[in-house]
Backbone as CSV, one residue per row, in Angstrom:
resi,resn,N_x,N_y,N_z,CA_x,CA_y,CA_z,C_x,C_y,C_z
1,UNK,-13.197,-3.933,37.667,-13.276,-4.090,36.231,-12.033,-4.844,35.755
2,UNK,-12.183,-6.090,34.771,-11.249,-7.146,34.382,-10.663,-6.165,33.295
3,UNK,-9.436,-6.212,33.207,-8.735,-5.366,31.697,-9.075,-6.868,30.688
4,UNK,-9.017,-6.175,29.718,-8.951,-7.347,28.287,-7.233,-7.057,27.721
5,UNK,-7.386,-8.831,27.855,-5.626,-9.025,27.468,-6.225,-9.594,26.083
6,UNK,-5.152,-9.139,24.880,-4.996,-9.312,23.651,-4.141,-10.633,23.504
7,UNK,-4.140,-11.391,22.641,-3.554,-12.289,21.968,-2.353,-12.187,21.243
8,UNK,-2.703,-10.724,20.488,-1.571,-10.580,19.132,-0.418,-9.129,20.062
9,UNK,0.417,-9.618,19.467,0.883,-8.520,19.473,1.472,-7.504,18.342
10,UNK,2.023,-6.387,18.538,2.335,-5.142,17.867,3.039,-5.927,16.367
11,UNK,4.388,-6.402,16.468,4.571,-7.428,15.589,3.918,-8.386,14.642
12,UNK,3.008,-9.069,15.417,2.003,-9.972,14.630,0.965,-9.121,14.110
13,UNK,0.326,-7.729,14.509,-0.216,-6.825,13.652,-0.234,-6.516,12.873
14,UNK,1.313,-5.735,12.491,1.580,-5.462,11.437,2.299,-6.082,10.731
15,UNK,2.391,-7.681,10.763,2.696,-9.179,10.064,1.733,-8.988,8.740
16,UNK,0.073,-8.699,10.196,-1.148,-9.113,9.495,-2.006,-8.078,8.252
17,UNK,-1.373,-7.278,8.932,-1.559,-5.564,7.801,-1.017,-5.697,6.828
18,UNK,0.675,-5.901,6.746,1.295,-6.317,5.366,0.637,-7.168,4.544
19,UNK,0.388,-8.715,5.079,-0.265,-9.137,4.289,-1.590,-9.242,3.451
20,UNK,-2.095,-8.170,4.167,-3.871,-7.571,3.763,-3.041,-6.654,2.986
21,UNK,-1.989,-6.009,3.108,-1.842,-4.726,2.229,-1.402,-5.630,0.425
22,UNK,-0.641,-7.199,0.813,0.071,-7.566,-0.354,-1.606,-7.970,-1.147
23,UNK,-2.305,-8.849,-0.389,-3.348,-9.255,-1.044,-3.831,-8.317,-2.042
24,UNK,-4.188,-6.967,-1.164,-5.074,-5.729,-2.183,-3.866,-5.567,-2.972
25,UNK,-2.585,-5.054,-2.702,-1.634,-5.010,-4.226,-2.134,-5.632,-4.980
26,UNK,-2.064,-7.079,-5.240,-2.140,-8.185,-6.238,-3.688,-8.134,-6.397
27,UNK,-4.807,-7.920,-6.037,-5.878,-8.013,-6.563,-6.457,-7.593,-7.534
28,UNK,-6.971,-7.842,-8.850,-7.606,-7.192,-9.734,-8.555,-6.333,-9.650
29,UNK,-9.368,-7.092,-8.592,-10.646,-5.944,-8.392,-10.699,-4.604,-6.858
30,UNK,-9.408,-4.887,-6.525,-9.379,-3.868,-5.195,-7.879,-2.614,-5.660
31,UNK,-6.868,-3.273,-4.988,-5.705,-2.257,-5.225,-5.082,-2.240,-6.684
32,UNK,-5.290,-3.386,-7.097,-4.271,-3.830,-8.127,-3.101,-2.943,-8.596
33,UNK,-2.385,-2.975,-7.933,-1.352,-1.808,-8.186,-0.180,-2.705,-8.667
34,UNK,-0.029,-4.160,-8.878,0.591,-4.792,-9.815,0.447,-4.885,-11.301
35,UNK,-0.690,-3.798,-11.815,-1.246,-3.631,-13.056,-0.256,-2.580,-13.468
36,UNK,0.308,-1.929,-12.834,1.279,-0.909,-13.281,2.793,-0.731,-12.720
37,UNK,2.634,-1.553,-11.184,3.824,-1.106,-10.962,4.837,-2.423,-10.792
38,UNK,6.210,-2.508,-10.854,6.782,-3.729,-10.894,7.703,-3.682,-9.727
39,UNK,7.837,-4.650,-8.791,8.323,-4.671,-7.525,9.324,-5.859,-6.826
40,UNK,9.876,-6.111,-5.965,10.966,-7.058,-5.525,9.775,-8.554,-5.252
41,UNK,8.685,-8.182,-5.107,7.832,-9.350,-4.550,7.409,-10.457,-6.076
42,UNK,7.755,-11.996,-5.416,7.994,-13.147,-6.413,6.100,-13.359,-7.053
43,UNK,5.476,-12.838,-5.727,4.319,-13.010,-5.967,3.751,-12.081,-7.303
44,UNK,4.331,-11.661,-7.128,3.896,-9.702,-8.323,4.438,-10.196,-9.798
45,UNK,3.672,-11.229,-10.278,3.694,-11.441,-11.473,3.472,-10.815,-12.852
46,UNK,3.468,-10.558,-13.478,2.686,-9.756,-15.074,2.674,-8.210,-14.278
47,UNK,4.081,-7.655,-13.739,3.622,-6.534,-13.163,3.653,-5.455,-14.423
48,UNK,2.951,-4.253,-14.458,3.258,-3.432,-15.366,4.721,-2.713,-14.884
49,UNK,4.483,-1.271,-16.017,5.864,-0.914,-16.216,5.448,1.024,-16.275
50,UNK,4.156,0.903,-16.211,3.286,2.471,-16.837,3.568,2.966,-14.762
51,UNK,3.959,2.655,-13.852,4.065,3.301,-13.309,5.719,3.321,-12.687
52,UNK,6.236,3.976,-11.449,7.619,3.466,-11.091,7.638,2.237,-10.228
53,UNK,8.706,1.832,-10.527,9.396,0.236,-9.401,8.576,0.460,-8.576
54,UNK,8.428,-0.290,-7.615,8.187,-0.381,-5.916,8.974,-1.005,-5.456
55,UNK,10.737,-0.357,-5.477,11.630,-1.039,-5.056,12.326,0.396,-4.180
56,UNK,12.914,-0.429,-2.578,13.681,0.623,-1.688,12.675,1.451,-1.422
57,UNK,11.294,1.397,-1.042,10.114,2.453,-0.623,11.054,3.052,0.635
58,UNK,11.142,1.906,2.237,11.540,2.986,3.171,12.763,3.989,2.706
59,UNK,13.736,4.037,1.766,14.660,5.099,1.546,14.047,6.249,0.569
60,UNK,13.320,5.917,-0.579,12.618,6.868,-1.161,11.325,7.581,0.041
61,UNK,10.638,6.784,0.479,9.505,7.383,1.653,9.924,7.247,3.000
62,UNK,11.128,7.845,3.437,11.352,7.731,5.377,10.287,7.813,5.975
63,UNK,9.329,9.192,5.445,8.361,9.488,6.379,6.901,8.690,5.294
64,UNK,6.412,7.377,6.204,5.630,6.755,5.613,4.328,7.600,5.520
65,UNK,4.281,8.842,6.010,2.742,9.787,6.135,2.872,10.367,4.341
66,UNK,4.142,10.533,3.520,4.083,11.360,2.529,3.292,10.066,1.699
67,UNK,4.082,8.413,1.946,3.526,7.589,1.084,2.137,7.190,1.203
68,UNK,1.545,7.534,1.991,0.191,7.187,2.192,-0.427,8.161,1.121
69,UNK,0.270,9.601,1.868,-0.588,10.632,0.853,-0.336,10.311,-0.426
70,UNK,0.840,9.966,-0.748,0.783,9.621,-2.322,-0.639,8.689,-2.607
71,UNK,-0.622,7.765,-2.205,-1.642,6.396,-2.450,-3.417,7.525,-2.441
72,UNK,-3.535,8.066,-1.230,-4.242,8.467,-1.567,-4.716,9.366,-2.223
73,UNK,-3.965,10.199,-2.470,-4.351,11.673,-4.003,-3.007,11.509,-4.665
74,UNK,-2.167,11.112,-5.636,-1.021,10.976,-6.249,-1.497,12.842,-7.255
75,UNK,-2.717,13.280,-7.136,-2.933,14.229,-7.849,-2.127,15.670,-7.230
76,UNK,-2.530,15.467,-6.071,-1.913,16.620,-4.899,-0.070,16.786,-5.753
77,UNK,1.053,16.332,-6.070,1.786,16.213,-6.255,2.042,16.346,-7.393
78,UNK,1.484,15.415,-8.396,1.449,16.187,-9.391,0.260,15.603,-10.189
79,UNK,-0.576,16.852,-11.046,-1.732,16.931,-11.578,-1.920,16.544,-12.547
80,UNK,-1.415,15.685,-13.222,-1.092,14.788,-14.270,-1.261,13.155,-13.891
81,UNK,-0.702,13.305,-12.720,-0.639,11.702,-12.698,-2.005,10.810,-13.312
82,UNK,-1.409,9.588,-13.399,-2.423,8.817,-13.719,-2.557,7.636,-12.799
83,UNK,-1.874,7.717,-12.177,-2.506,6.773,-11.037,-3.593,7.397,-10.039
84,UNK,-4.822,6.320,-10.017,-6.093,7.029,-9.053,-5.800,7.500,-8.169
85,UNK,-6.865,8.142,-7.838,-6.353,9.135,-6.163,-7.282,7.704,-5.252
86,UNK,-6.876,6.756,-4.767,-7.636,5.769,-3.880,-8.250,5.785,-2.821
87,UNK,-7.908,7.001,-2.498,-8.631,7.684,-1.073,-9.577,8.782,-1.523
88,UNK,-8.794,9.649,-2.203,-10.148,11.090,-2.849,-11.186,10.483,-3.361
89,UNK,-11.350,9.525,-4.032,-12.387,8.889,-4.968,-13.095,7.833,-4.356
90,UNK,-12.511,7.219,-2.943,-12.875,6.362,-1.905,-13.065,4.873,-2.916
91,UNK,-12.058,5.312,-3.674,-11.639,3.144,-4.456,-11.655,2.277,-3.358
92,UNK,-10.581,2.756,-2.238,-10.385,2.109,-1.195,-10.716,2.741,0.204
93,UNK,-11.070,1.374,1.021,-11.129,2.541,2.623,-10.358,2.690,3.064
94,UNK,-10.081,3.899,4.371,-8.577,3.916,5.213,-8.322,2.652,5.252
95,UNK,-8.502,1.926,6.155,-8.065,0.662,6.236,-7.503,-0.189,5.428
96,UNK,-8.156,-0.154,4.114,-7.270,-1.162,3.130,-6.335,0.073,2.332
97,UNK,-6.088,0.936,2.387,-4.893,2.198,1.763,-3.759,1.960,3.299
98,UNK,-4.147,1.981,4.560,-3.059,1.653,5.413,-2.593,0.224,4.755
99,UNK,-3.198,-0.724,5.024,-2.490,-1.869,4.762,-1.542,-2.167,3.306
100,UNK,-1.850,-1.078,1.812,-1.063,-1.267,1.347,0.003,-0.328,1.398
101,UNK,-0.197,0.879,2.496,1.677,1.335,3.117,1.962,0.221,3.422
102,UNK,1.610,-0.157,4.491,1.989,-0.863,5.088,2.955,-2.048,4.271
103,UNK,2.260,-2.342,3.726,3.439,-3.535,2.466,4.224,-2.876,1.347
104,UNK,3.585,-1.945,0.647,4.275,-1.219,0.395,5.552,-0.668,0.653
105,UNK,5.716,-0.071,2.002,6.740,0.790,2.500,7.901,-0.301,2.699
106,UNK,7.094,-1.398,3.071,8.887,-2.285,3.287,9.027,-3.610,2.169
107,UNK,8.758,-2.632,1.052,9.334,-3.540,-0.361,11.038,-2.870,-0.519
């Protein structure tokens, strides 16, 4: 049996995740989480202000498992929030909620 050799590697993965994660940030009709939150990225234009920065994530989130959970129930934490739960409500799939840790975490 032939093994299957990959092309990309670990690096170029999560190159490619960040940038699926920046896309859904900036999108109107998927993450848009530039509708509220304002961040170091040049791309993140007309960002709002109704949620916090997205500035220094890895020192506020070391452990990137709490920031996910945020993204996906921000309710769990606190029951007020108003940012969607993107995972409880399935706005988004795993896959596109990893990819915006993923960009996320190293703003």
């Amino acid at each position: 049996m032939l093994a299957t050799v990959s092309n990309s590697s670990p690096a170029s993965d999560q190159s490619e995740l960040v940038a699926q994660g920046k896309a859904l940030y900036l999108d109107k009709k998927k993450g848009n989480c530039v509708a509220c939150h304002m961040s170091s990225d040049p791309d993140a234009k007309l960002a709002g202000i109704q949620g916090p920065p997205l500035l220094a994530m890895k020192q506020r989130y070391p452990d990137i498992k709490q920031l996910r959970a945020q993204i996906w129930d921000p309710t769990i934490r606190n029951p007020k929030a108003t940012m969607p739960p993107f995972g409880r409500h399935w706005i988004l799939s795993e896959k596109q909620i990893d990819a915006i840790v993923a960009y996320v975490h190293q703003l």
